[in-house]
matplotlib code that plots the C-alpha trace (Angstrom):
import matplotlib.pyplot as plt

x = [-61.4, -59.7, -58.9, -55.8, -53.8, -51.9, -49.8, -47.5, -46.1, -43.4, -41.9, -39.4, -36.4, -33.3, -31.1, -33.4, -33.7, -37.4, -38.6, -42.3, -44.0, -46.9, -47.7, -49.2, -51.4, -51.0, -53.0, -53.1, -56.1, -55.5, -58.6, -59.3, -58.2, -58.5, -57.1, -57.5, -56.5, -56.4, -55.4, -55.3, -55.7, -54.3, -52.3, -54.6, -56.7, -60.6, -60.2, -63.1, -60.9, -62.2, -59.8, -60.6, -58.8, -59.3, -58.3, -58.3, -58.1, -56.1, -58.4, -55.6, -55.8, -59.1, -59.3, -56.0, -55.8, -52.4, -53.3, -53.3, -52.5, -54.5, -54.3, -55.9, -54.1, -52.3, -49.0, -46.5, -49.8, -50.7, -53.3, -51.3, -52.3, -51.4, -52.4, -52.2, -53.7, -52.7, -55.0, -54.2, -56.8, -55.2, -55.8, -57.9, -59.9, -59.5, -62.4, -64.2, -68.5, -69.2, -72.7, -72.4, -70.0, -69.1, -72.2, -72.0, -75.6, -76.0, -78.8, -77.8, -73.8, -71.9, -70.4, -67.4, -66.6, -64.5, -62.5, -60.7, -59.6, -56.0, -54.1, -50.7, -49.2, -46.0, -44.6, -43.2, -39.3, -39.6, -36.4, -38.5, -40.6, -38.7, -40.6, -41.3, -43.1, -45.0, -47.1, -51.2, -53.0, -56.1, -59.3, -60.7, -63.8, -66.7, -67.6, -70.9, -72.3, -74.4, -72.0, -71.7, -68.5, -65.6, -63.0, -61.8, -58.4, -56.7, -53.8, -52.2, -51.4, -47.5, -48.2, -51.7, -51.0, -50.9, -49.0, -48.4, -48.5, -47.8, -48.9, -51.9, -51.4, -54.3, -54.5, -57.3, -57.1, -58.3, -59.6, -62.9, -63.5, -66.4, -69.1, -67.7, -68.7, -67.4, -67.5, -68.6, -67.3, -70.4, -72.1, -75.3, -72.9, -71.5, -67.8, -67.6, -65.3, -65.7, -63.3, -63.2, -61.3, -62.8, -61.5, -63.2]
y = [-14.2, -11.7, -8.3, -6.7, -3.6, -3.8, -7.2, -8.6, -12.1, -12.9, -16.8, -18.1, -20.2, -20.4, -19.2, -15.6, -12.8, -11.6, -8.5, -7.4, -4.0, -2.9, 0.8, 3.3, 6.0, 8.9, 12.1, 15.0, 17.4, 21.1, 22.5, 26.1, 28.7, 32.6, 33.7, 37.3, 38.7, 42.9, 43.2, 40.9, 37.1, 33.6, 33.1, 30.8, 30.3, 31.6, 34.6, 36.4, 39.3, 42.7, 45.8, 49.2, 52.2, 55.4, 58.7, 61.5, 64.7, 66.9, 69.5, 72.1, 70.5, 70.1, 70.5, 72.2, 69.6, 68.2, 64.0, 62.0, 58.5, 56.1, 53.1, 50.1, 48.6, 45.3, 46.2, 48.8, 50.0, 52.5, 52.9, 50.0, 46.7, 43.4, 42.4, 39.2, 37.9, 34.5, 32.6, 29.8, 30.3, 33.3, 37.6, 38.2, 41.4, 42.9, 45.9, 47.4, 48.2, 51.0, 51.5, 55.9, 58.2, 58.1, 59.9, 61.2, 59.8, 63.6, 65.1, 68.1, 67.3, 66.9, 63.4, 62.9, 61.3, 57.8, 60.3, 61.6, 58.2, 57.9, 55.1, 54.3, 51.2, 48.9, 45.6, 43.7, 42.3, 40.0, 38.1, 37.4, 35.5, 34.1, 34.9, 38.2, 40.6, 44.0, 46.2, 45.3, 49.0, 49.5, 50.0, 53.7, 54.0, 54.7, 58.5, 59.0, 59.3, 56.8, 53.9, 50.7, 49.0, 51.1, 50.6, 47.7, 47.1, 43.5, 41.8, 39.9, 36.1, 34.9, 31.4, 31.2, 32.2, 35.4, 35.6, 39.3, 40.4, 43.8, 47.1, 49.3, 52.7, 54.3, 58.2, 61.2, 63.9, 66.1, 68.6, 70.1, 71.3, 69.3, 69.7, 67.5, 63.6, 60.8, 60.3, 56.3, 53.9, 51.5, 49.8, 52.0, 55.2, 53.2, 53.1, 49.1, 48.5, 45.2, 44.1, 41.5, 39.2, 37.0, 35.2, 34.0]
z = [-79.4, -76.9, -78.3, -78.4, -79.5, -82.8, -83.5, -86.1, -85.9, -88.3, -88.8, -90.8, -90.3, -88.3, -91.1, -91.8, -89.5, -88.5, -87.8, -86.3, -85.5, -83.4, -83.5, -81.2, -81.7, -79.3, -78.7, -76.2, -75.4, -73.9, -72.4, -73.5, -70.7, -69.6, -66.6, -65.8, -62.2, -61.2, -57.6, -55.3, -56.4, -56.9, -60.1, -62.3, -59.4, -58.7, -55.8, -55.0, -53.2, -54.2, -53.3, -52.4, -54.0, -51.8, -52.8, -49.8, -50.9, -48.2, -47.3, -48.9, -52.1, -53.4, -56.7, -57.1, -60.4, -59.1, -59.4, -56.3, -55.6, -53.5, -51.1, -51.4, -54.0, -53.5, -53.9, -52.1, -49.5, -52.5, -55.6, -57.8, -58.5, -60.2, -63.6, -64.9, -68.4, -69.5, -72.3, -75.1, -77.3, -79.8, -78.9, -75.9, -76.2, -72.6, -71.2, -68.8, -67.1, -64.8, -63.8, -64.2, -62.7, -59.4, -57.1, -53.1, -53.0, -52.1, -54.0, -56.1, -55.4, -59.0, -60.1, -60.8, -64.2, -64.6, -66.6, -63.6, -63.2, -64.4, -65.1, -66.4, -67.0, -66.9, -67.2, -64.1, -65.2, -67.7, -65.8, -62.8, -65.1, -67.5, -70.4, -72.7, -70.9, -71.7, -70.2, -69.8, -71.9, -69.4, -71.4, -71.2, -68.7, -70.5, -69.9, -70.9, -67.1, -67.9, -67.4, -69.7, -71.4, -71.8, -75.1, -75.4, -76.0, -77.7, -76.5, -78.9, -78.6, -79.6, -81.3, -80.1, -76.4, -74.1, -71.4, -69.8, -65.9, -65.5, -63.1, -63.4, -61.2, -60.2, -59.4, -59.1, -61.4, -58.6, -61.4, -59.2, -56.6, -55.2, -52.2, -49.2, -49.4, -50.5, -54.3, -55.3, -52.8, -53.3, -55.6, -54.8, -55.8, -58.6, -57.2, -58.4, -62.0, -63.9, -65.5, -68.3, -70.8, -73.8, -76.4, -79.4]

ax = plt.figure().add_subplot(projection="3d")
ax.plot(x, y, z, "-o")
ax.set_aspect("equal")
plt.show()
């Protein structure tokens, strides 16, 4: 015999009325996602793009402990970047890894400490968007001089989901005065941040 989806045959006679039903079962999967862009990227996309924040001191300010702000970001040609955090799997716990405070390579030169790494935050419009937006908190560097994860900071999920993009605006606290060099800028100085997101 041939098999077939649900079937109901009714009979009866000319003078009654029939009916029949057949039912359908219907089901839809959602994968799990996390989606986590600072700086230059794709949105929901895999980008390997790394950008390059650069503080210069002017040589009449060094150390003067009046913050500075970079280039290298990816937005307005300055020390700001995109952040974008989007998940459907409930809170998303949001940090940070440094491998030690920022070194000249220079034997004997100070480091200076992911401390005097500033950043504040804010929310891009919620009406370009059309949803409701708020600012991304950045996780505190860890400080130790020894590098490792930072705090971490949640993001809470509205009905199971985060969606946020927002601004993080990166400036120097220019609070020593330092021998001349330049201060990270590598992975062998320990210049590189890694961020990440996780869900449970």
């Amino acid at each position: 015999m041939a098999a077939r989806a649900e079937s109901n045959l009714s009979t009866g006679t000319n003078a009654n009325p029939l009916s029949a039903s057949a039912k359908l079962n219907f089901g839809i999967t959602v994968p799990k996602t996390l989606f986590l862009q600072v700086g230059t990227g794709t949105s929901y996309a895999t980008d390997a793009t790394v950008d390059h924040i650069v503080f210069a001191v002017p040589a009449g300010s060094v150390g003067n402990g009046a913050p500075l702000a970079g280039t290298g970001g990816d937005l307005f040609g300055s020390s700001i970047v995109t952040v974008r955090l989007v998940g459907n799997s409930g809170d998303i716990s949001l940090n940070n890894a440094t491998t030690g405070a920022l070194s000249s390579g220079i034997a004997g030169n100070p480091t200076v400490p992911w401390s005097d790494i500033l950043v504040t935050t804010s929310a891009l419009p919620s009406a370009t968007f059309g949803f409701t937006n708020a600012a991304i908190a950045h996780p505190a560097f860890n400080t130790s001089g020894n590098g490792g994860s930072g705090t971490p900071v949640t993001v809470a999920a509205t009905g199971g989901r985060v969606r946020r993009e927002g601004l993080w605006f990166y400036t120097y606290a220019n609070a020593k005065a330092l021998p001349a060099g330049t201060y990270g800028d590598s992975i062998a100085n320990n210049g590189l941040v890694v961020y990440s997101a996780t869900v449970p």
